[in-house]
C-alpha positions as CSV (number, residue, x, y, z in Angstrom):
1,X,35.1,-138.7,-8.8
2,X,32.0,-141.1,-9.0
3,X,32.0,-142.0,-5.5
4,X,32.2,-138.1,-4.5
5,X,29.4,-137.0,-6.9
6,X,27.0,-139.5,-5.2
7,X,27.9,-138.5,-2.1
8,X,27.9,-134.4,-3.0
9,X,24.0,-135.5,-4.3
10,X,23.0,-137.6,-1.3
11,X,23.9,-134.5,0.7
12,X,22.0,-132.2,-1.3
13,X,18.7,-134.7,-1.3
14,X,19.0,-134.7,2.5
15,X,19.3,-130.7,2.9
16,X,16.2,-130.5,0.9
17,X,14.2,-133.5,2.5
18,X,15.3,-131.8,6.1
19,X,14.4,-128.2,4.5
20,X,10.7,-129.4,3.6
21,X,10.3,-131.0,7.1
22,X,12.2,-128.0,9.1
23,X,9.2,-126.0,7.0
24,X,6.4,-128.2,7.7
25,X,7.4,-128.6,11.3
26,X,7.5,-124.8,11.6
27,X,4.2,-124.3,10.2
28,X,2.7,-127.0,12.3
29,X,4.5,-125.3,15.6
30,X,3.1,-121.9,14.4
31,X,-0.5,-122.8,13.8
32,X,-0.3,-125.1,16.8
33,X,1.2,-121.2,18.6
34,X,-1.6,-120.0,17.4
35,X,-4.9,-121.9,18.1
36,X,-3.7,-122.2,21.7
37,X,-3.0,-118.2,22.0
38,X,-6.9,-118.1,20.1
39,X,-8.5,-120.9,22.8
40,X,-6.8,-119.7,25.5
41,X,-8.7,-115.9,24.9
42,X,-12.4,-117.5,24.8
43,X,-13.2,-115.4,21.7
44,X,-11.5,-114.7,18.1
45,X,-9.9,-111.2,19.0
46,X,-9.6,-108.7,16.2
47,X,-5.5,-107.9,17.3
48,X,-4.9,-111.3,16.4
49,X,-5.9,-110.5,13.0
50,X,-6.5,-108.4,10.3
51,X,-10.4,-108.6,10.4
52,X,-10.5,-106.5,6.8
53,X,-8.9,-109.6,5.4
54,X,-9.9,-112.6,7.7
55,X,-13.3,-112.3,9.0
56,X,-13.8,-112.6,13.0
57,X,-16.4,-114.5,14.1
58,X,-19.8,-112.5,13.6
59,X,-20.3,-113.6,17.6
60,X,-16.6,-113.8,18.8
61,X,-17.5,-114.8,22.4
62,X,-17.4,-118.6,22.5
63,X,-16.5,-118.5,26.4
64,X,-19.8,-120.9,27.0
65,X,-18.0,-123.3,24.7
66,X,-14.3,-122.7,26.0
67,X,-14.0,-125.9,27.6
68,X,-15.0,-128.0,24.8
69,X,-12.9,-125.8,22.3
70,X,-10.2,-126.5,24.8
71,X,-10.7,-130.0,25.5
72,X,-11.2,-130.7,21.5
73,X,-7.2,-129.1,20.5
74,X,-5.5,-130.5,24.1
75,X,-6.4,-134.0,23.0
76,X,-5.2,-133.9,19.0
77,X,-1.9,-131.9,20.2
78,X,-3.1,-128.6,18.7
79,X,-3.1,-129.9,15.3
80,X,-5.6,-128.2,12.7
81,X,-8.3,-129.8,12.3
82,X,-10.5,-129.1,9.1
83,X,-7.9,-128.1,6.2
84,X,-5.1,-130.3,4.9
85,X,-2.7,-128.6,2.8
86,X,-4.6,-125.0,3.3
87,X,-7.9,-126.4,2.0
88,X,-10.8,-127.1,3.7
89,X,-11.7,-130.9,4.2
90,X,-14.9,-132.3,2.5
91,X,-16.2,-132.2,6.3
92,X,-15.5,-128.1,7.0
93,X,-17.0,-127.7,3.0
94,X,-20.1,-130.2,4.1
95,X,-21.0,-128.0,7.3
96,X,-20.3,-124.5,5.9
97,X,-23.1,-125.6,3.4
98,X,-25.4,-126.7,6.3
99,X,-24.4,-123.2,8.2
100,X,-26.2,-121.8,4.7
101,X,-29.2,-123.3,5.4
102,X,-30.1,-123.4,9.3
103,X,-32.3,-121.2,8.7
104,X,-34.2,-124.2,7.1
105,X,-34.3,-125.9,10.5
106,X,-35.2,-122.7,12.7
107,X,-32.0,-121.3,12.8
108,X,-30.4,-118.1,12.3
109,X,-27.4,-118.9,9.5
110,X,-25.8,-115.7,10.5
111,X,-25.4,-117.0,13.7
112,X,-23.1,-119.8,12.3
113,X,-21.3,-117.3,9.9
114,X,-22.9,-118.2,7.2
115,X,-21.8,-115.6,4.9
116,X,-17.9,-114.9,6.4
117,X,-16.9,-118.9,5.0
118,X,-16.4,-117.6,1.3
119,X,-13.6,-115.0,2.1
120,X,-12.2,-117.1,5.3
121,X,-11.7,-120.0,2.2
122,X,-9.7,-117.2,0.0
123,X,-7.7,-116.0,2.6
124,X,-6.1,-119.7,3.2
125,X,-4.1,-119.2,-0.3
126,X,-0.4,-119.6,0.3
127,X,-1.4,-121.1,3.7
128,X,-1.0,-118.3,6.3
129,X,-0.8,-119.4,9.8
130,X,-3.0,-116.5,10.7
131,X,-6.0,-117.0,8.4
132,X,-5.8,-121.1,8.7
133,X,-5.8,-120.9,12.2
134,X,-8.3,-118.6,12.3
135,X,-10.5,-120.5,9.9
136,X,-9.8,-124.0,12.3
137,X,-11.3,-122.3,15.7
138,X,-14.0,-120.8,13.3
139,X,-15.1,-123.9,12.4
140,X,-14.7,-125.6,15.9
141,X,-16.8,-122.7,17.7
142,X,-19.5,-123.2,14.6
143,X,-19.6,-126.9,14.8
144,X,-20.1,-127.1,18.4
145,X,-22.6,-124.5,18.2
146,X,-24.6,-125.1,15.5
147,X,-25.1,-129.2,17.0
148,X,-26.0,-128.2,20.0
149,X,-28.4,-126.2,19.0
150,X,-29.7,-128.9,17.0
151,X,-29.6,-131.3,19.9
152,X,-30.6,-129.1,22.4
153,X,-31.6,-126.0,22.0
154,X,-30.0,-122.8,22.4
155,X,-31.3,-121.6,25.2
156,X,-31.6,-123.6,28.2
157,X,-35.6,-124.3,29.5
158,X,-34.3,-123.3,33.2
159,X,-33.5,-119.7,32.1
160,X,-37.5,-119.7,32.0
161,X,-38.0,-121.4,35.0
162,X,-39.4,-124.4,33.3
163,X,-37.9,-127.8,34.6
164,X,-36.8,-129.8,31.6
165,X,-33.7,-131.7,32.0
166,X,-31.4,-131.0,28.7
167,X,-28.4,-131.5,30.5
168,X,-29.1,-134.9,31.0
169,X,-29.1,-135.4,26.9
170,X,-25.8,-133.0,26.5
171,X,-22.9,-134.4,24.5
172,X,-19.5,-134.8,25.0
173,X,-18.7,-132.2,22.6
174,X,-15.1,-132.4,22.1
175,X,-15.3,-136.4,21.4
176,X,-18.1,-135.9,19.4
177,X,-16.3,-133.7,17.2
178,X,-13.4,-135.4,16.9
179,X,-14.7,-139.0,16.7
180,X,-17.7,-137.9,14.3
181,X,-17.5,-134.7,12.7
182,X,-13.7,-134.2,11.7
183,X,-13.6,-136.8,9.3
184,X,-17.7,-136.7,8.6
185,X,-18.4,-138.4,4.8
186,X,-22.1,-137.5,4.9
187,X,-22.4,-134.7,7.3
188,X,-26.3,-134.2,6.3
189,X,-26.9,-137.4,7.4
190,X,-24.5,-136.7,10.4
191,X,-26.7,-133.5,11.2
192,X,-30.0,-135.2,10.9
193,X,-29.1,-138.3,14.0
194,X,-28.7,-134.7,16.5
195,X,-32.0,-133.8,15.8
196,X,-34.8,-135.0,17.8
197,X,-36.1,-138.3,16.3
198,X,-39.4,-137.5,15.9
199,X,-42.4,-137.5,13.5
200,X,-43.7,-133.7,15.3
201,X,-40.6,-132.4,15.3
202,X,-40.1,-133.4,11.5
203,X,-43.5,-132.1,10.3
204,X,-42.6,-128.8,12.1
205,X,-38.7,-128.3,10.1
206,X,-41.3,-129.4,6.7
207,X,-44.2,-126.4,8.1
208,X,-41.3,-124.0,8.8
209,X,-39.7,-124.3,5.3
210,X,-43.1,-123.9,3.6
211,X,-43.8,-120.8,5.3
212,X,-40.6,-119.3,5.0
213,X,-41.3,-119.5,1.0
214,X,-45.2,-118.1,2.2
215,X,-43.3,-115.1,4.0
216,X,-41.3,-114.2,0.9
217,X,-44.4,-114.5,-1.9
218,X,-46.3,-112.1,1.0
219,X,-43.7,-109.6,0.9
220,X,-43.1,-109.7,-2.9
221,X,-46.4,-109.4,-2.9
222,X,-46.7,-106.4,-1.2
223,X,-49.8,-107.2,-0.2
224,X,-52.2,-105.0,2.6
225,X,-53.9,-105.6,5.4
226,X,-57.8,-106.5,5.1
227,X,-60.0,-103.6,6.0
228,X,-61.4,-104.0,9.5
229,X,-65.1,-104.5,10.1
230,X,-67.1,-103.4,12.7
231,X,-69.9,-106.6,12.9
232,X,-69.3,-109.9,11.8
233,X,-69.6,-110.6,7.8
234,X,-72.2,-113.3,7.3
235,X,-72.7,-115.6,3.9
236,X,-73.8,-113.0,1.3
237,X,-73.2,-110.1,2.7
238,X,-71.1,-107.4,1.1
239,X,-67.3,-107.0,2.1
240,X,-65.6,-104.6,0.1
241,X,-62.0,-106.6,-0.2
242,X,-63.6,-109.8,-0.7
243,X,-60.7,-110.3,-3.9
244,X,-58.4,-109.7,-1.4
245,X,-59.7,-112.0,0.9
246,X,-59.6,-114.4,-1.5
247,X,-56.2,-114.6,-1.9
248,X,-55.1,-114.1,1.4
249,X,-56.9,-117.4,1.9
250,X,-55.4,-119.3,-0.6
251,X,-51.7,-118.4,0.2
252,X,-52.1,-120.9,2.9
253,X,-54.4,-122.8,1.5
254,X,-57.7,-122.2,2.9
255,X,-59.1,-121.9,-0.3
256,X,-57.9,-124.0,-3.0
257,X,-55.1,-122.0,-4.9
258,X,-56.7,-123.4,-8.3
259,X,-60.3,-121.8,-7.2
260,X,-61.8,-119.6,-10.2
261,X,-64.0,-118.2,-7.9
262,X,-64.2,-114.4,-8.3
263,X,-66.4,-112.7,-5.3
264,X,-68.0,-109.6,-4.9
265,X,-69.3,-110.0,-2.0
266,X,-68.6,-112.9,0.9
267,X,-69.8,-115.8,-0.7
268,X,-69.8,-119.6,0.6
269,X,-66.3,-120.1,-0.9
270,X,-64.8,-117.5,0.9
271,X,-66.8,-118.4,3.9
272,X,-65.7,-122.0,4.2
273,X,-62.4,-120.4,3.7
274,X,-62.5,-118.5,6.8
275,X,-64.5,-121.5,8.6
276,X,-61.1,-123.1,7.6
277,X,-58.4,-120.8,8.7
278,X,-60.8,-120.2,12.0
279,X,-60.2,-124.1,12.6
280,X,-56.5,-123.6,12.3
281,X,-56.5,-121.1,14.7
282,X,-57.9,-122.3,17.5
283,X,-60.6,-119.8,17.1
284,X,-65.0,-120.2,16.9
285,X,-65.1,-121.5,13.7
286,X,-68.7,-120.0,12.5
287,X,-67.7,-119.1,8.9
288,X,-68.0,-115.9,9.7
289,X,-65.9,-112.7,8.8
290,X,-66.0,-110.5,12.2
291,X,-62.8,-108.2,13.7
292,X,-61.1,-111.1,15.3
293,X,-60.5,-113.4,12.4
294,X,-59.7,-110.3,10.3
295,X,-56.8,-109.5,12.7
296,X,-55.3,-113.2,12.8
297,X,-55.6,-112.9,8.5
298,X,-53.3,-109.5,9.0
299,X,-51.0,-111.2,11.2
300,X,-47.6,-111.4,8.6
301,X,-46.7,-115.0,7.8
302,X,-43.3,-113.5,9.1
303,X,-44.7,-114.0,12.3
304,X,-46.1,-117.8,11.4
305,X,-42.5,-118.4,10.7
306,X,-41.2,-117.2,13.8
307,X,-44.0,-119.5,16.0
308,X,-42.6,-122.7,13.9
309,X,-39.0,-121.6,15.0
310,X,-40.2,-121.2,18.8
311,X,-41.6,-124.5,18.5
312,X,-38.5,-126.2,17.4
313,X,-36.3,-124.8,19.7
314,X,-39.0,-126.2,22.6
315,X,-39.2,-129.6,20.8
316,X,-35.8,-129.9,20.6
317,X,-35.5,-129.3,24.7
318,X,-37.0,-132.9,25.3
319,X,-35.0,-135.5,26.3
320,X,-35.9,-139.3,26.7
321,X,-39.0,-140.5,27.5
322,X,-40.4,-137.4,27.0
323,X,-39.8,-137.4,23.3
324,X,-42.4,-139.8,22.9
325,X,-44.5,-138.8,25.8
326,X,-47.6,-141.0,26.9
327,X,-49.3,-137.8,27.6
328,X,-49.0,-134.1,26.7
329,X,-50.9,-130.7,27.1
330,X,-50.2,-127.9,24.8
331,X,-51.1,-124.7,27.0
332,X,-51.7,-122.5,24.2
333,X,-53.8,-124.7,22.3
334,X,-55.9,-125.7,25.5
335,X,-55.8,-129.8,24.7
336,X,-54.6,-132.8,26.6
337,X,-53.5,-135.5,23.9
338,X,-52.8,-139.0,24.7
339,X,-50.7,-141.6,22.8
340,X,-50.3,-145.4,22.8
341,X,-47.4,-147.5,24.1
342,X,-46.7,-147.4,20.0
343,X,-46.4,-143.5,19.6
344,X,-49.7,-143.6,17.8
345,X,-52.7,-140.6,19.1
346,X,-55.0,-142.3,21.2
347,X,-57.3,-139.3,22.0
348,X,-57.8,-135.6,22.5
349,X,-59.3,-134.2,25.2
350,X,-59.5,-130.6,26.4
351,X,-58.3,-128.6,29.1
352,X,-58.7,-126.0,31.4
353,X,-55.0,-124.2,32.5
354,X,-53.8,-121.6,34.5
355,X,-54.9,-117.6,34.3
356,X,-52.6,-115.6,32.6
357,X,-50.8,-112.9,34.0
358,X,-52.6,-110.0,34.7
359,X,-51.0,-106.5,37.2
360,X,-52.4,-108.3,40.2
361,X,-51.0,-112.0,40.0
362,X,-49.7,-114.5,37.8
363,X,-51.2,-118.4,37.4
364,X,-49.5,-119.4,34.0
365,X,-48.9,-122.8,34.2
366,X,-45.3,-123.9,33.9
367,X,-43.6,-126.0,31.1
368,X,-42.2,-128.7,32.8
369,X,-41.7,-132.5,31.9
370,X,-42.5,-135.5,34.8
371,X,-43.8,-138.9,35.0
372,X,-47.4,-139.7,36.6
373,X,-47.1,-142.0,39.8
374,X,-50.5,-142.0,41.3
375,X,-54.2,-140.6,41.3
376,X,-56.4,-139.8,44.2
377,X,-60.1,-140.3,43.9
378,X,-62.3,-138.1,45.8
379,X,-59.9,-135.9,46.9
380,X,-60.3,-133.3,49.6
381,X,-58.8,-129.4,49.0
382,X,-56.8,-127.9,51.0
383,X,-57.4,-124.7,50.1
384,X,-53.8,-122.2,50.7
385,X,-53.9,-119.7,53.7
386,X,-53.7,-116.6,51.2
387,X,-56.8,-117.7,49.6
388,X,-59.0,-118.5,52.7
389,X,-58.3,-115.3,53.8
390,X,-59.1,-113.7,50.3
391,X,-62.2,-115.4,49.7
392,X,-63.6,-116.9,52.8
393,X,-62.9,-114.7,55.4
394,X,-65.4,-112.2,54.6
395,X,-68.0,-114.9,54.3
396,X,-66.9,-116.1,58.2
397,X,-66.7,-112.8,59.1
398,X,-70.6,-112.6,58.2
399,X,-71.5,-116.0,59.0
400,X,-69.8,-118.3,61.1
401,X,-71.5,-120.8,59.8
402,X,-70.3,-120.3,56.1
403,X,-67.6,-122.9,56.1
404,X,-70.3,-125.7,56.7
405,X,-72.5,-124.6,54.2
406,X,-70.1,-124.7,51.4
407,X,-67.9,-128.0,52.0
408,X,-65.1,-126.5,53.8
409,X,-64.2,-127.6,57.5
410,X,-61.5,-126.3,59.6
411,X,-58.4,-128.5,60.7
412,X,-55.8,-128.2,62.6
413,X,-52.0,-129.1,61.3
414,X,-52.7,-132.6,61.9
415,X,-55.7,-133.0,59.9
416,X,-57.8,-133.0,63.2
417,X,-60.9,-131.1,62.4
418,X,-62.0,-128.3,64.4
419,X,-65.4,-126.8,65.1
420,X,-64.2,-123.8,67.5
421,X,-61.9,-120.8,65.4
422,X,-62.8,-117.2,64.6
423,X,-62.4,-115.4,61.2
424,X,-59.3,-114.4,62.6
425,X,-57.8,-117.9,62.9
426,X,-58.7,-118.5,59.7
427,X,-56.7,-115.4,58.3
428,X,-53.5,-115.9,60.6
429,X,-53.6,-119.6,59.6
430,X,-53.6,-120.9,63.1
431,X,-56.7,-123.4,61.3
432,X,-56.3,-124.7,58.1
433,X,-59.0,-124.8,55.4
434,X,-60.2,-127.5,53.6
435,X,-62.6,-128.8,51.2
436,X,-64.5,-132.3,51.6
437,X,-64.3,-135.1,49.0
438,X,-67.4,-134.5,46.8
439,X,-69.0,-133.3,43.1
440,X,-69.0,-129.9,44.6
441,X,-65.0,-129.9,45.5
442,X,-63.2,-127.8,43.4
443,X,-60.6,-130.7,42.5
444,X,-63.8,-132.3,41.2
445,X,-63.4,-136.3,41.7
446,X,-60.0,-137.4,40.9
447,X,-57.0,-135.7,40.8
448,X,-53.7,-137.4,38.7
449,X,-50.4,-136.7,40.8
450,X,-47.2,-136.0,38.8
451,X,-44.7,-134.5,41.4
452,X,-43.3,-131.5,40.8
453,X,-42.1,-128.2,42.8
454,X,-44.7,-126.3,41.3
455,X,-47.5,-128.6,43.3
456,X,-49.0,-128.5,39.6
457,X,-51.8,-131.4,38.7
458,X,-54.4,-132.7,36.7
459,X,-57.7,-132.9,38.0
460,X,-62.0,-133.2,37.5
461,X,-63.8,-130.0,38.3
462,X,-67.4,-129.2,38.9
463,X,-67.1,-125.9,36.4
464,X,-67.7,-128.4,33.1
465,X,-69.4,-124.9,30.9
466,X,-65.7,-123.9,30.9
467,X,-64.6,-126.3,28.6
468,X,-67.4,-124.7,26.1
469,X,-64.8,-121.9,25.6
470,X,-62.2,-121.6,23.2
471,X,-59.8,-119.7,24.9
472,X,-59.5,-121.5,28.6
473,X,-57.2,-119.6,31.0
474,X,-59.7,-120.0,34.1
475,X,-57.6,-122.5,36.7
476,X,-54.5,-121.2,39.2
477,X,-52.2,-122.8,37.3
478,X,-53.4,-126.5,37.4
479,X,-55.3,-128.3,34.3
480,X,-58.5,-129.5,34.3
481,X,-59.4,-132.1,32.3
482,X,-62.6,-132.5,30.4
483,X,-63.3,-136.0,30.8
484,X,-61.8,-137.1,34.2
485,X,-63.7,-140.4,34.3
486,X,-62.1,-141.5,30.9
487,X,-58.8,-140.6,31.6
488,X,-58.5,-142.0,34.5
489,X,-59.7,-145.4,33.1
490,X,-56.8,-144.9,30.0
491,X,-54.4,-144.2,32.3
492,X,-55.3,-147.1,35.0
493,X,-55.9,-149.7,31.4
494,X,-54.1,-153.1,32.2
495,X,-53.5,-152.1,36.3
496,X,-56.3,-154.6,37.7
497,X,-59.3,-154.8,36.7
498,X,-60.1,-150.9,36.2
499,X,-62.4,-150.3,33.7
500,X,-64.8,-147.2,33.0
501,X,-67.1,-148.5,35.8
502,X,-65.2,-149.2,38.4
503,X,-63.5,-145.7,37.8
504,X,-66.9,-143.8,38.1
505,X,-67.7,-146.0,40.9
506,X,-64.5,-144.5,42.8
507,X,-65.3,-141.3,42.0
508,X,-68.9,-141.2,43.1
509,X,-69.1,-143.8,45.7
510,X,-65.9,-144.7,46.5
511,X,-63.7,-144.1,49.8
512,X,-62.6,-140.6,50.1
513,X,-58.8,-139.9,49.5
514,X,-58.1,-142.7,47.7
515,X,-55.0,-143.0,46.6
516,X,-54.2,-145.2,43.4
517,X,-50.9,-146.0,42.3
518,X,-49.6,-146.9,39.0
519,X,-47.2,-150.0,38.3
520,X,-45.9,-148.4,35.7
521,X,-45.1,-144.6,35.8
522,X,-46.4,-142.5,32.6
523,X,-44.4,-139.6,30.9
524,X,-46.0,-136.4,31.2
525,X,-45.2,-133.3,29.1
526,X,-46.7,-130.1,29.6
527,X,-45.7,-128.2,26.6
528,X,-45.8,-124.9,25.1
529,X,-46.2,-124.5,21.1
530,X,-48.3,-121.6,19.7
531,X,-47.4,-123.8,16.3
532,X,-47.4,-127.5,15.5
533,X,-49.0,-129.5,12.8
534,X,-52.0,-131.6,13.8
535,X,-53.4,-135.5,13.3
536,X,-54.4,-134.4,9.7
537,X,-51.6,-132.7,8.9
538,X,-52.8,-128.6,9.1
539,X,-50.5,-126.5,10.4
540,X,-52.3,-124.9,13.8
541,X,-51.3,-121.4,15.1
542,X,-52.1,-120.5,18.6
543,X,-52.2,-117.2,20.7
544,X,-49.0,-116.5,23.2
545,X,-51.6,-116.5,26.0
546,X,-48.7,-116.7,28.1
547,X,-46.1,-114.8,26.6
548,X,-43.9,-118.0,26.1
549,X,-42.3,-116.7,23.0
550,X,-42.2,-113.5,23.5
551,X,-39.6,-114.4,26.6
552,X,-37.7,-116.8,24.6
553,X,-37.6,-114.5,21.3
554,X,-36.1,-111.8,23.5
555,X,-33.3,-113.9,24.4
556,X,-32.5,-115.3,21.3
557,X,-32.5,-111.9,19.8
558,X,-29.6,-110.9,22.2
559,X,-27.5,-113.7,20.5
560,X,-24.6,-116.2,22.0
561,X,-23.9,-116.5,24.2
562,X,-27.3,-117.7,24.7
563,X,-27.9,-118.9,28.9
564,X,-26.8,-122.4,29.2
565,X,-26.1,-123.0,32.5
566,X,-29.0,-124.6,34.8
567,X,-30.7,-121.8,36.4
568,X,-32.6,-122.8,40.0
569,X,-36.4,-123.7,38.9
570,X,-38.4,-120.6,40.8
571,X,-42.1,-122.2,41.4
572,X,-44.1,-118.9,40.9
573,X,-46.9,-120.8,42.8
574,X,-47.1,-122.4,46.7
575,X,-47.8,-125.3,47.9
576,X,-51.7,-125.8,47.1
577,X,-52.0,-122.8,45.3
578,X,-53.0,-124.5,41.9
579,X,-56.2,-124.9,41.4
């Protein structure tokens, strides 16, 4: 009887065991069913599930992703990936919290599904295939998304014409996954190395989160808008809201929140105040209270918020070297800075850049990133056909002679110059137009060559009161740089002997056309933030001369799929055109 007992129980023991496995195999082959039949559709489709109970994605079309997605379950055998047992892993549980706060890093959490993770979590009780499949191409999608975003951007710069190379800097997304976010122990620390890895970028996510909590107290607040004036409010003049104006000025600290001032009328508090804010805002900073500074105060910091979130989405476009460029010009801001080999600001200079668009034409000058080969001192102008015959053939027309008297000479397509054409040549192009080497040239003396297809430069120019301006759209879609001479002695530092001397020498006595090239090529960036935070730490705010973010705001607002794909860069300018 022994002997049959044990074997009666063996038997037994071995139909369970082989029950349990015959289950889990079951479940594995169902949810493996199912993630292929959700991959395979390029977006979570509400027949596959009851959406009342499971949530769907809140943006279900992850068809710019498919591939990854795909890539990421062909290569673990269409395994789940982020619960065990139908719970969620530490790793799913650490990103769902960072989905809760992208809006911390310029974000938009709902994009991410921020608020659909709770009932997705309750729905895995008694681990349904449905709802824990569901809930493992969730998180995939949300993953892949929300790091490239981070690492990227979410649009790409080419949709805009701009030529900045993120694909270059794009990852491998199903490997990284798998290799480092399925199994992620930190994932904060995990989401931090995707972000660009530097100080600006940094002191922009710190800005943004400040002036989120600004946005909130403003609309809690409740407060209005200052009261327009017709003239500008001098020191000690009367200004009926002056209370108001007061604290308006201290929300971002303009005035010192701890101030007991209590004005009646515009006193030196709140006028040092404005002088302050003015400062910030690229903006005459005179102290005084006129109609333009009181409609930058009524601006909502809603709108602050939403220039720190353009400016992260542009930083985090930059690949390497441009990251830690040797130069850059922020367009909006009109400034040129330059940095040492060490990251460190080495100087600010201002800048003259492209007209913005008006019904007639447009000169806005591109955002594009390139590296400086070579400078030309004393360059001549060759000045594009649809301008000669714009603006200087009318003058031929009433004086032959005009060309002569203002620089220009005629050449032919050689270079050869020519003292026989009519008007008419001129304005058919059959003779090309040029401008001689000289202070009068309107490349001014040097000219700093980074090549690019939108024949886009820096260069000197004889029109210095323009750089007396605070708002300086003026050029065709080149920049002009304030002090020439000095950067062309920073950039040509350690090439030779080039110093300040030799450099004005070049430009005032030296050969014309000369062409200079570097031995080593420097990164150039020119960039487009109507937000950053400056040398002292102030966060600056900046008019969308350009329209920049309105462009990019527009697209984001459409949602993902957001326009990955390279786009061909349309130049909006020809060759010369630039000045």
């Amino acid at each position: 009887m022994k002997p049959s007992l044990c074997s009666a129980s063996a038997v037994c023991i071995l139909a369970a065991l082989l029950s349990v496995v015959g289950c889990r195999n079951h479940r594995e082959t169902q949810y493996a069913k199912n993630l292929q039949q959700l991959v395979a559709k390029k977006t979570l489709a509400p027949e596959k599930v009851n959406t009342s109970q499971v949530p769907n994605l809140r943006w279900p079309n992850f068809s710019d992703y498919a591939p990854a997605v795909q890539a990421f379950y062909e290569n673990r055998g269409y395994a789940v990936a982020w619960t065990q047992d139908g719970v969620p892993t530490a790793a799913a549980k650490g990103f769902i919290d960072a989905f809760q706060h992208a809006d911390a890093k310029g974000l938009i959490s709902g994009d991410y599904d921020a608020s659909r993770w709770v009932l997705r979590e309750k729905q895995l009780t008694g681990k349904p295939a449905d709802a824990i499949s569901l809930f493992d191409v969730a998180m995939t999608v949300n993953v892949m998304r929300f790091v490239s975003d981070l690492h990227i951007g979410r649009v790409n710069p080419s949709h805009f014409s701009f030529a900045i190379p993120v694909e270059e800097k794009k990852y491998n997304l199903a490997k990284w996954v798998e290799d480092k976010a399925v199994n992620a122990t930190d994932v904060p620390e995990l989401i931090a190395s995707v972000e660009p890895d530097s100080d600006e970028y940094r002191q922009t996510e710190a800005a943004l989160v400040r002036y989120q909590a600004l946005a909130k107290q403003q609309e809690t607040d409740d407060a209005k808008p200052l009261p327009m004036v017709k003239a500008g409010v001098s020191k000690g003049d009367p200004y009926p809201a002056a209370k108001e104006l007061l604290a308006r000025l201290q929300l971002e600290g303009d005035v010192a929140a701890d101030s007991d001032d209590q004005p009646r009328h515009f006193d030196a508090t709140l006028s040092a105040g404005v002088k302050h804010y003015q400062e910030r805002h690229g903006m005459v900073a005179d102290g005084e209270l006129g109609p333009a500074t009181i409609r930058s105060l009524n601006v909502p910091i809603s709108r602050r918020v939403a220039q720190l979130e353009d400016s992260l989405e542009r930083w985090r476009w930059l690949p390497e070297p441009y990251l830690h460029p040797r130069l850059m010009v922020n367009l909006p801001e009109f400034m040129l800075r330059g940095y040492a080999a060490d990251g460190k600001l080495d100087f600010t200079m201002r800048v003259v850049d492209g007209h913005a668009k008006t019904k007639d034409d447009d000169h806005s000058t591109p955002v594009f990133v390139r590296m400086m080969r070579y400078l030309i001192f004393r360059p001549y102008w060759n000045v594009p056909v649809d301008i000669a015959k714009k603006e200087l053939v009318p003058h031929i027309e009433q004086n032959p002679e005009y060309l002569g008297t203002k620089d220009f000479e005629a050449t032919n397509h050689k270079g050869v110059v020519q003292t026989a054409y009519t008007a008419k040549d001129v304005a058919q192009g059959r003779v090309y137009v040029r401008q001689r080497p000289g202070p009068k040239n309107s490349l001014g003396l040097v000219k700093f060559m980074f090549p690019n297809q939108y024949d886009v430069y820096m260069h000197s120019t004889p029109e210095t009161y323009l750089f007396q301006r605070m708002r300086r759209d003026y050029s065709h879609g080149c920049v002009r740089v304030q002090k020439a001479d000095d950067l062309a002695a920073w950039v040509l530092n350690g090439q030779g002997d080039w110093d300040l001397d030799k450099v004005q020498d070049a430009m005032n006595e030296g050969p014309d056309n000369h062409t200079v090239v570097l031995k080593t090529p420097l990164p150039v960036v020119i960039f487009y933030l109507t937000a950053r935070v400056d040398e002292s730490g102030e966060v600056d705010f900046f008019d969308d001369v350009y329209k920049y973010d309105a462009d990019l705001e527009g697209v984001l607002a459409k949602g993902p799929p957001y326009p990955v794909k390279p786009e061909p860069i349309v130049s909006k300018t020809k060759e010369g055109d630039t000045l």
